[in-house]
C-alpha positions as CSV (number, residue, x, y, z in Angstrom):
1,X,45.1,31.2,103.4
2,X,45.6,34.8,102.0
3,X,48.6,35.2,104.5
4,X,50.3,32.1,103.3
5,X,49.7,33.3,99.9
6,X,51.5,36.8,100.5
7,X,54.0,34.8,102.9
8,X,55.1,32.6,99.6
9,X,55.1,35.5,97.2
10,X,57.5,37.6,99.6
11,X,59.7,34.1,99.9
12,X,59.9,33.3,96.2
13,X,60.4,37.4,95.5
14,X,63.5,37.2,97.9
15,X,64.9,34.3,96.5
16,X,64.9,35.9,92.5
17,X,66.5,39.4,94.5
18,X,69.2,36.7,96.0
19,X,69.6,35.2,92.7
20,X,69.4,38.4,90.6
21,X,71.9,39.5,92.8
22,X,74.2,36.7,92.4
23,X,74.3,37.0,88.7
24,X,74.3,40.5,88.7
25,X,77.7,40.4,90.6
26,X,79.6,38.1,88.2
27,X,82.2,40.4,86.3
28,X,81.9,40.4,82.6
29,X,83.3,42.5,79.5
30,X,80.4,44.2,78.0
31,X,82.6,47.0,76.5
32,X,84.4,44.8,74.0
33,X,83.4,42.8,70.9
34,X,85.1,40.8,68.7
35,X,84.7,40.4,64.5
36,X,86.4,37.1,64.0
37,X,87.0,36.8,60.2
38,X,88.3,33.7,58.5
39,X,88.5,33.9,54.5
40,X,89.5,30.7,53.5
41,X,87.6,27.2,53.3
42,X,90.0,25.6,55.6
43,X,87.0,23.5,58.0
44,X,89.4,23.0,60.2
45,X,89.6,26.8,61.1
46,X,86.6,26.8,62.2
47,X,86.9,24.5,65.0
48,X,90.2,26.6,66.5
49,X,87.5,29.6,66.4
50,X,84.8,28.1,68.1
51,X,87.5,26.9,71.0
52,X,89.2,30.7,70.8
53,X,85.5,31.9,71.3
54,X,85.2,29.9,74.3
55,X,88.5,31.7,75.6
56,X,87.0,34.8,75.3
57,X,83.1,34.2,76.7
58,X,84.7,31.6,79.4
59,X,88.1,33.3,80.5
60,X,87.5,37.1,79.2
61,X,83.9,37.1,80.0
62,X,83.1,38.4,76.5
63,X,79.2,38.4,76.0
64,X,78.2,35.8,73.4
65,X,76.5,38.8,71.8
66,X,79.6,40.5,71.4
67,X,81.3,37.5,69.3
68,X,80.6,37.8,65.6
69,X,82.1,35.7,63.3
70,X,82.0,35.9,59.6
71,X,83.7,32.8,58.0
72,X,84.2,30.1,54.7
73,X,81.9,31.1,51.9
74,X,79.9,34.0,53.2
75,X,83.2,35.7,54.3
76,X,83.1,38.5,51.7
77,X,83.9,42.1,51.6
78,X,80.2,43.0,51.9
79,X,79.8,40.7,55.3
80,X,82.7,42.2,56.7
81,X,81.3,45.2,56.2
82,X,78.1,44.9,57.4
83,X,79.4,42.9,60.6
84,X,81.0,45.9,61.8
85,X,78.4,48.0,60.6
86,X,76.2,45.5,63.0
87,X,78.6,46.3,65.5
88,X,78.7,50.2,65.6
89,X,75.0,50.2,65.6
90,X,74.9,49.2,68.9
91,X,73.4,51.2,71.7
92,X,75.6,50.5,74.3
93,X,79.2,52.3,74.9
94,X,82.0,50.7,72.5
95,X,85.1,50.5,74.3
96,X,86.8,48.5,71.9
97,X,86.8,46.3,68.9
98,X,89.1,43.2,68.2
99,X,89.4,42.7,64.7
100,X,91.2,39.1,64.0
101,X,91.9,38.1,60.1
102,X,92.9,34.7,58.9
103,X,93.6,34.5,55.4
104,X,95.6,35.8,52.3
105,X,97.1,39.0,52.1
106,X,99.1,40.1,49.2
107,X,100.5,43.7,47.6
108,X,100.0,44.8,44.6
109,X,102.7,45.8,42.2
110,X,103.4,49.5,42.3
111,X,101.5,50.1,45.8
112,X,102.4,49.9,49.7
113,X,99.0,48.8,50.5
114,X,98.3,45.4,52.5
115,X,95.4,43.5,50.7
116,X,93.3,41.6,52.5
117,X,92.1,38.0,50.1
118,X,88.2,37.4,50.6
119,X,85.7,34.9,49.0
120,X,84.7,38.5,47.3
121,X,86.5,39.1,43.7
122,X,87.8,42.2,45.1
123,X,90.4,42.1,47.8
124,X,90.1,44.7,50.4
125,X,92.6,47.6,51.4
126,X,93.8,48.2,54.8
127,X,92.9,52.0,54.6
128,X,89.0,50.7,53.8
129,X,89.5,48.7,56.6
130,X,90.7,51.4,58.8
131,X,87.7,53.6,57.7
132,X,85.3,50.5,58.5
133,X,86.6,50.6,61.7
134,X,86.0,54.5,62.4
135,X,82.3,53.9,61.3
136,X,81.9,52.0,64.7
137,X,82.7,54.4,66.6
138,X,84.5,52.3,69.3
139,X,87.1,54.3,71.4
140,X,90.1,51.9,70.4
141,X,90.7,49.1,67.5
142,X,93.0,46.3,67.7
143,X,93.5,44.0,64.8
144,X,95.3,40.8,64.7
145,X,96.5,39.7,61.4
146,X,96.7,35.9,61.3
147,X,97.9,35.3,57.5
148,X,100.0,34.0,54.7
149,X,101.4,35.5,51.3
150,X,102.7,33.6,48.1
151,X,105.6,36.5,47.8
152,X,108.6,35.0,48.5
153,X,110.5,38.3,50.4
154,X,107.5,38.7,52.2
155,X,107.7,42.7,51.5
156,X,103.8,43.4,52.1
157,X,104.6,43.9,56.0
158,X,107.9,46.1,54.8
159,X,106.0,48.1,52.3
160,X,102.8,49.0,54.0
161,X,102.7,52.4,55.1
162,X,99.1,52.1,57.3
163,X,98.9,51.0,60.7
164,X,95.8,49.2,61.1
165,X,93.7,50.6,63.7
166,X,95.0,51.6,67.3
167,X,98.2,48.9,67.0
168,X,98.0,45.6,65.7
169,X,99.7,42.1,65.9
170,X,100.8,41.5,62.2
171,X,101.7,37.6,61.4
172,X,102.2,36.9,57.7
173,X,103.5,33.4,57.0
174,X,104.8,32.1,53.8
175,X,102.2,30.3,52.0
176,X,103.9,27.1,52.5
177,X,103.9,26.7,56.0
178,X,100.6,28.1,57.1
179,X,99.0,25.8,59.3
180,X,95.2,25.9,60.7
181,X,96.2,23.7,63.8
182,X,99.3,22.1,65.4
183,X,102.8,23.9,65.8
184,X,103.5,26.2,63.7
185,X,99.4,27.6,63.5
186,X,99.5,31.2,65.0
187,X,95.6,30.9,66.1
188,X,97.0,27.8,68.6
189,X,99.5,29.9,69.3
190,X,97.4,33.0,69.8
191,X,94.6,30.4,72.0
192,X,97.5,29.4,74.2
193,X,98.5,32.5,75.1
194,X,94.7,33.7,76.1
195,X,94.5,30.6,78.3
196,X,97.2,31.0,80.9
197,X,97.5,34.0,83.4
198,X,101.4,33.8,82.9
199,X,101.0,36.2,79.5
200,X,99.7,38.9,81.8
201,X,103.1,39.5,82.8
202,X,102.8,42.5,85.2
203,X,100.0,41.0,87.0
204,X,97.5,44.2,86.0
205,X,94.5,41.6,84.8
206,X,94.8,43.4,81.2
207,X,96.1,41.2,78.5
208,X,98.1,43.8,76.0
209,X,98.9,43.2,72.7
210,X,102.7,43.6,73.4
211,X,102.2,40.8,76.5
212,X,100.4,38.5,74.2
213,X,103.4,38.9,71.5
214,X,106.1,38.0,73.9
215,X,104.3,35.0,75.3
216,X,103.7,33.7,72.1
217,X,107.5,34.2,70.9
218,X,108.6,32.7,73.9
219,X,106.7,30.0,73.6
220,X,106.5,29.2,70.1
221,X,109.2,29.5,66.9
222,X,107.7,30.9,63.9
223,X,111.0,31.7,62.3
224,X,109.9,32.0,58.3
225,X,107.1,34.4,59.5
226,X,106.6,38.3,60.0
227,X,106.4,38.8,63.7
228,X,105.5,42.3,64.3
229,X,103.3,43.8,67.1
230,X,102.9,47.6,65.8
231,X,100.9,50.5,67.2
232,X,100.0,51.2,70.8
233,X,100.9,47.6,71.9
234,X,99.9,48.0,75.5
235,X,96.5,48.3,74.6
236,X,94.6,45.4,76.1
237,X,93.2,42.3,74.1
238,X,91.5,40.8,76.8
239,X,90.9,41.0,80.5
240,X,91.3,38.5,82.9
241,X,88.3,38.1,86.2
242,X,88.7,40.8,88.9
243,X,91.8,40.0,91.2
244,X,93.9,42.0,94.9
245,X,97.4,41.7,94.4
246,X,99.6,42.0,97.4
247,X,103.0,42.3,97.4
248,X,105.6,43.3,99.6
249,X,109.6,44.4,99.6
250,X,111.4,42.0,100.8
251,X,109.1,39.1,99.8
252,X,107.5,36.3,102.3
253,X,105.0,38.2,104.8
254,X,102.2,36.7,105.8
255,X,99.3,38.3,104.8
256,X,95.7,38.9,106.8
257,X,93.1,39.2,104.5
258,X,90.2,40.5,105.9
259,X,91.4,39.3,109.1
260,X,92.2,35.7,108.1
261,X,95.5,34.5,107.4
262,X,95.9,33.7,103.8
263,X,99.5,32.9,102.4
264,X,102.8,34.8,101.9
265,X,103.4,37.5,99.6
266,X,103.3,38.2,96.7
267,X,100.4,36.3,96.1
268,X,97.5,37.2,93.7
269,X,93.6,36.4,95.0
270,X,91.5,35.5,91.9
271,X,89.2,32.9,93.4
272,X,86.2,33.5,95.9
273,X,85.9,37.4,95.5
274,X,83.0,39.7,96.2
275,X,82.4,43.1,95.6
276,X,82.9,45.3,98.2
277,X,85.3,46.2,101.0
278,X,88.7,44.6,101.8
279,X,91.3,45.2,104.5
280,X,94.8,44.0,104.1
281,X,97.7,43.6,106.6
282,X,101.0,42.5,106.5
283,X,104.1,41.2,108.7
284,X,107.4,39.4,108.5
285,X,109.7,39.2,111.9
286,X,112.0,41.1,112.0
287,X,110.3,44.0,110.4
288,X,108.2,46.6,111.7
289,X,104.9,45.9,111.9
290,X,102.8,48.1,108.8
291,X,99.7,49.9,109.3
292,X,96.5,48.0,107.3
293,X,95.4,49.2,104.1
294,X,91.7,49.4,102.9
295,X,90.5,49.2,99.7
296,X,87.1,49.5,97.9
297,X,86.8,46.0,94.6
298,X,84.1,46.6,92.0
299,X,84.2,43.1,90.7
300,X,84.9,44.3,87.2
301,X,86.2,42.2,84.7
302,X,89.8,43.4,84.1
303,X,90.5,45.1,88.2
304,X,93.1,44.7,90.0
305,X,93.2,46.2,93.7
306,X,97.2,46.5,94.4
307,X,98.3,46.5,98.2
308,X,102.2,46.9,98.3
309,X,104.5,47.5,101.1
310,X,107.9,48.7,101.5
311,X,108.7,46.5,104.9
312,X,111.5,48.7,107.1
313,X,113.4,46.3,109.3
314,X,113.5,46.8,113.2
315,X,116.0,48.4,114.7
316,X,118.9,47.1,117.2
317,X,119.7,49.4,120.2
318,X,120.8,49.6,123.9
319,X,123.1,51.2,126.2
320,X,127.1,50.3,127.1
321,X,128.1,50.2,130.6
322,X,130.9,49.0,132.7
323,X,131.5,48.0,136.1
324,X,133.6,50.3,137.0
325,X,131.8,53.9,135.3
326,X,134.2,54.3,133.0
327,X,133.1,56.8,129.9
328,X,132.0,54.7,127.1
329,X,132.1,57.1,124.3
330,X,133.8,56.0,121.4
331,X,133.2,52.4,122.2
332,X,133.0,50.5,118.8
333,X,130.1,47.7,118.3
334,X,130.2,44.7,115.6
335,X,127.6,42.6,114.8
336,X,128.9,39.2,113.9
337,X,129.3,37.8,110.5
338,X,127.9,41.2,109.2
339,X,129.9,44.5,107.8
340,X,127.8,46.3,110.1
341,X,130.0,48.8,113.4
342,X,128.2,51.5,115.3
343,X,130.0,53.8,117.9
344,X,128.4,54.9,120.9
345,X,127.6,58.2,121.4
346,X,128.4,60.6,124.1
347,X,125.0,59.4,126.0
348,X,126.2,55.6,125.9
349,X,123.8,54.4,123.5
350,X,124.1,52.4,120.3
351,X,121.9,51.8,117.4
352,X,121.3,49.6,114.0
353,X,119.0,51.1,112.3
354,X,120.5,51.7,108.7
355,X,120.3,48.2,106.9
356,X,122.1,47.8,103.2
357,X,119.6,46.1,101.2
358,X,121.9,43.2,100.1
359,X,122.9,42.6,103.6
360,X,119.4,42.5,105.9
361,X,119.3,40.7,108.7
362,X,118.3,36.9,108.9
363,X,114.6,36.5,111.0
364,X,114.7,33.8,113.9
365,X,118.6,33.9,114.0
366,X,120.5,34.5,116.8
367,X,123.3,37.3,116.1
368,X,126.2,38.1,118.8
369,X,127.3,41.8,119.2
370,X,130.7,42.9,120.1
371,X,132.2,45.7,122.0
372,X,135.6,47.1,122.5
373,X,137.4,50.2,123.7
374,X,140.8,50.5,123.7
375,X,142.6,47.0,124.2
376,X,141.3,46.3,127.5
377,X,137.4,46.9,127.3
378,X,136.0,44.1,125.5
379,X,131.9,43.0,126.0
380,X,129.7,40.7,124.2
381,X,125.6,40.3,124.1
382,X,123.4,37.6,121.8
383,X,119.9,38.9,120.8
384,X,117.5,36.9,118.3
385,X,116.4,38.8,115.3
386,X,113.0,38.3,115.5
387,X,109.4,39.7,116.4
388,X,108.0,43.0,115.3
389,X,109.2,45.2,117.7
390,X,113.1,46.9,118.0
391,X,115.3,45.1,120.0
392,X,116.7,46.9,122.9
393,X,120.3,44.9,123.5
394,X,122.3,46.6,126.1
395,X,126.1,45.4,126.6
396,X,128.6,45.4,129.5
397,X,132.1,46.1,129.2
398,X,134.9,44.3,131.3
399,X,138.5,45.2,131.7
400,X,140.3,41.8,130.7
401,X,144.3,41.0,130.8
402,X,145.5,40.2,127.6
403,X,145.5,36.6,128.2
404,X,141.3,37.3,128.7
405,X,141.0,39.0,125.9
406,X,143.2,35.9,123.8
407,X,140.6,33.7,125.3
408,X,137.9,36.5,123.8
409,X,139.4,36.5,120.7
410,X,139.5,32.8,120.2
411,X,136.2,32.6,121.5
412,X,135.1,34.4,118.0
413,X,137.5,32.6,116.1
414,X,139.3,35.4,115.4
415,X,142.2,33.2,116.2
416,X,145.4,35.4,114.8
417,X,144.0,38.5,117.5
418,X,144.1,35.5,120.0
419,X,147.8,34.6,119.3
420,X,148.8,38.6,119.2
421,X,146.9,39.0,122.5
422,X,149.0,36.3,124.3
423,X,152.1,37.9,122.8
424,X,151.9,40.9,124.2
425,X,150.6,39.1,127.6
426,X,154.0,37.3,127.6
427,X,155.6,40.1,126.5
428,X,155.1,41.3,130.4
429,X,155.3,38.1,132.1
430,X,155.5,34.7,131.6
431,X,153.2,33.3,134.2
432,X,150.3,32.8,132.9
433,X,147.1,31.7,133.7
434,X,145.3,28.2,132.9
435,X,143.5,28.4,129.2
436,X,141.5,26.2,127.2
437,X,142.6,23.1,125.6
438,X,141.4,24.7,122.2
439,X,144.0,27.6,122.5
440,X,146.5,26.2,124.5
441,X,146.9,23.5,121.0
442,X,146.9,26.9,118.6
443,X,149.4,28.6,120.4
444,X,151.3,25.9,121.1
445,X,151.6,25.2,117.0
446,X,152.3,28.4,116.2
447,X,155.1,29.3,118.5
448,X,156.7,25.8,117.8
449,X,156.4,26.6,114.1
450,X,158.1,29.8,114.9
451,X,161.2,28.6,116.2
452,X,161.8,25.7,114.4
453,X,161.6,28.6,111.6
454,X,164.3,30.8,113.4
455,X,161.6,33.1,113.4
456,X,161.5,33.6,116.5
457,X,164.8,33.1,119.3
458,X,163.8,35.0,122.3
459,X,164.0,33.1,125.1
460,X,160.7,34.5,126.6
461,X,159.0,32.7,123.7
462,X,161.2,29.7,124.2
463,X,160.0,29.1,127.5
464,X,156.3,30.5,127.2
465,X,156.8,27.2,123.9
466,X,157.5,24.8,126.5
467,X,155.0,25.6,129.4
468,X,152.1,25.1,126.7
469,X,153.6,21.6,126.1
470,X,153.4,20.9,129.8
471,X,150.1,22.1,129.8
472,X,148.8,20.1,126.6
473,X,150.9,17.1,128.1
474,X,153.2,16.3,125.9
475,X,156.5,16.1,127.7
476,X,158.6,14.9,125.2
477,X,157.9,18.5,123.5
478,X,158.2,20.5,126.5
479,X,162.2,18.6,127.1
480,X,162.9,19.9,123.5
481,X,162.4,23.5,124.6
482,X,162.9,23.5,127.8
483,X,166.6,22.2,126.6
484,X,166.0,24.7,124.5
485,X,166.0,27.1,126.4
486,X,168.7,26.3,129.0
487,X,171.0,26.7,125.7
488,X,169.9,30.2,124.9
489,X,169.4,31.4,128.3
490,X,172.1,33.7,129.8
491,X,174.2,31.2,132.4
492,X,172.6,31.6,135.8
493,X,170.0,33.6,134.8
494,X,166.5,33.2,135.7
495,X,165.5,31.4,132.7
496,X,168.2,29.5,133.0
497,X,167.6,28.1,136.2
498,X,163.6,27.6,135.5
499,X,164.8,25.7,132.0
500,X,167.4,23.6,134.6
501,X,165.0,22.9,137.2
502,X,162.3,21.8,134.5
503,X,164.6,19.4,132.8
504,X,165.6,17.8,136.1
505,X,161.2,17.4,137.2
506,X,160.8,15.6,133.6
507,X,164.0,13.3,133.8
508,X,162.6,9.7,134.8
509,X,165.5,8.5,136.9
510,X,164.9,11.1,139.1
511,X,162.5,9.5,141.2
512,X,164.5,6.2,141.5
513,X,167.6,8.6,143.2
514,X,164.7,10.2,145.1
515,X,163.0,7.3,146.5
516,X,167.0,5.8,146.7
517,X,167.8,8.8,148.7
518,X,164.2,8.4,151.0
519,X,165.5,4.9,151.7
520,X,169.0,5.5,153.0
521,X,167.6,8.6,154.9
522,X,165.5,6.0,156.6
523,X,167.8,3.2,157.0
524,X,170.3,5.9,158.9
525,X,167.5,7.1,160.9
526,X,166.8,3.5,161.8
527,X,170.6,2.3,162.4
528,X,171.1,5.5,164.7
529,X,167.6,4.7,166.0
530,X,169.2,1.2,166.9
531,X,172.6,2.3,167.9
532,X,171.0,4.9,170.7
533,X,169.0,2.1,172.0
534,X,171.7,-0.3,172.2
535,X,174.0,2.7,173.9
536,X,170.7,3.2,176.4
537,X,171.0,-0.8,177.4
538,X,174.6,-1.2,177.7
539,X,175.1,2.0,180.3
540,X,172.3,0.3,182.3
541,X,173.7,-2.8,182.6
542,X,177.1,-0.9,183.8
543,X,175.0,0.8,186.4
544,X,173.1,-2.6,187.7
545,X,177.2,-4.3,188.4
């Protein structure tokens, strides 16, 4: 019995450690407190302080404790006062104190000072409130004026000379549009603002007065009203729940948090965190793969652990050869659709290493790289960019005739080096070799173009014109400049008896003379045929009398 009872006691002492534990590691801001001061009888103030309060306990993690709000009748100079009297007698470290005002404000005549309109009979002046807010000995004061003035030119903001603690957000309306809710009330605006992540703008978990400003003028048009954040405006308002940013240049790696694969950069981990220990890796293909990072969260209210990465892309190498061993120093390589030529080096090696920003590499596609040295050393090799590793990409060089290297040419749609490759192929001879439809119809138009331009009147040209028409079949074409030709051509030249000979193969009623000509050979063969064998019969019937 006495060992159950201990047995339960260690159980049930276990399970408060667990749960003190728990609660213990749930960020909060105990540091900060808030005075939240509304000075007019407006009832429908309080309920946009009561759902601002919930902002900060629910989102900022403000204690409850650290809330006080002084508001409608009892909102007098002495309860001021003695709420932030209430607040520097605290035991605990200060770290700040947001002071927020909704009300009146006005300026005397003959004075610079803002006043501050109470249920008191006396108004109070910002340097008494900036000497209130010394007495709490906090480490920073932020104060957000939320008010409205009957003076036309609103000139209080103008004419005030004190900066209200550490920096401020000053909002002075004209009296006539003031509004406790909807559109055009600042504490709406101001709630808004608290409740989305997007007005932490740089992502560092710390809401600053500056951020909240921006936000709010985005957002909202208050365009009769004194808009002025003044001060140290990046001081911070409110922090957001504990959060591990990682981000990476370019953008898009998958990220391994703590081992487990968990989105693309950047991306920013609120939800699910503990204190303690986290690893992060990153990788993208086609960049090198980065080293993990390690870093220690404390779970406070307002962290942010920042992993960043600068991602360098892989490199593209290999070596140049030929079949033959001829040096390949010098030789230029191209990587298509890109501005990017290496030469390689004495050693026969190539690389890629030095990417322009603007001009990276696409992952998972395939690229083609070129060589050439001289006019006659021409090579080509695909590689995927891809992976996490450098790609070694070697490339062999072949010797190719110009009509080849036409074909090469064409095959990269560089289709104006194909037609000045052929050129100079013809230019030495005009036999030559079979070539793809696909060329054979470029060339073709463009040396017909040519002539029937006068451009061009060179026989050579002329002929090479009409030997891609027989090639492309078109035999009406190939007559015109094969006649062509035999009317240019020197008389009993070469060409002229190629052009000749041509004409007579594409004239129709050549083949009835020739099959005309096959009969009659036959029919003679025949009738001699005969005739012998007649001869034969009649000498043997002489010889049988």
């Amino acid at each position: 019995m006495l060992h159950q009872k201990i047995t339960t006691i260690i159980l049930l002492f276990s399970i408060f450690t667990l749960v003190a534990d728990f609660s213990s590691a749930e960020p909060t801001d105990s540091e900060t407190y808030w005075l939240l001061v509304d000075a007019t009888p407006d009832a429908r103030t309080k309920r946009m302080l009561n759902t601002l309060t919930g902002q900060l306990v629910g989102k900022g993690k403000v204690s409850k404790d650290n809330i006080h709000r002084v508001e409608g009748e009892i909102a007098t100079n002495e309860e001021i006062h003695a709420a932030l009297n209430e607040i520097g007698n605290k035991t605990t470290t200060i770290e700040t104190v947001v002071f927020l005002f909704h009300g009146e404000v006005s300026k005397p005549s003959n004075s610079n000072s803002m006043h501050f309109t109470t249920q008191s009979e006396e108004t109070i002046q910002d340097s008494t409130l900036n000497k209130w807010f010394k007495e709490t000995r906090a480490n920073r004061v932020l104060v957000i004026i939320d008010s409205y003035a009957n003076e036309e030119n609103l000139g209080i903001y103008y004419a005030n000379r004190e900066i209200l603690g550490g920096s401020s957000l000053n909002v002075i309306h004209p009296a006539d549009t003031v509004e406790p809710i909807g559109n055009q009330s600042f504490l709406q605006a101001f709630i808004d603002a608290l409740s989305t992540d997007e007005t932490d703008a740089d992502d560092n978990r710390l809401m600053s007065v500056i951020e909240i400003s921006q936000y709010i003028q985005e957002n909202r048009s208050f365009d009769r009203s004194i808009f002025a954040p003044i001060g140290d405006v990046d001081d911070t308002v409110m922090k957001l729940s504990p959060a591990i940013k990682v981000t990476t240049f370019p953008e898009a790696a998958q990220i391994m948090l703590n081992e487990t694969e968990s989105g693309l950069t950047p991306k920013l981990f609120t939800e699910g965190l503990l204190k303690g220990s986290y690893t992060v890796s990153v990788s993208k293909a086609g960049f090198n793969r980065t080293e993990p990072k390690t870093a220690e969260l404390e779970l406070k209210q307002g962290e942010v652990v920042n992993f960043a990465w600068v991602l360098t892309p892989i490199s593209v190498y290999g070596t140049v050869t030929t079949s033959t061993g001829e040096d390949v120093a010098g030789t230029r390589v191209s990587i298509e659709g890109t501005e990017y030529v290496a030469q390689v080096n004495d050693d026969g090696t190539y690389t890629f290493a030095d990417w322009s920003i603007d001009n990276l590499l696409t992952p998972s596609r395939e690229y083609t790289l070129y060589a050439k040295k001289g006019d006659f050393y021409h090579g080509s090799a695909t590689f995927t960019y891809d992976g996490f590793e450098s790609i070694d990409q070697p490339i062999k060089l072949n010797r190719m005739t110009w009509f080849e290297i036409a074909e090469f040419e064409f095959a990269r749609n560089n289709h104006q080096q194909a037609v000045n490759a052929f050129q100079k192929g013809i230019g030495d001879t005009t036999d030559f070799p079979a070539i793809s439809e696909d060329l054979t119809t470029l060339l073709l138009s463009t040396f017909a173009d040519a002539i029937d331009r006068s451009q061009v009147q060179d026989v050579k040209y002329i002929i090479v014109t009409a030997q891609l028409a027989d090639s492309y079949q078109q035999p009406e074409v190939a007559k015109k400049y094969w006649k062509l030709a035999k009317l240019n051509a020197q008389k009993g030249s070469p060409e002229a008896k190629m052009a000749g000979q041509r004409l007579w193969q594409l004239n129709p009623w050549r083949n009835y003379v020739n099959i005309g000509i096959v009969i009659l050979v036959i029919v003679i063969l025949i009738s001699g045929v005969w005739t012998f064998y007649r001869f034969l019969q009649s000498r043997k019937v002489k010889t049988d009398t």
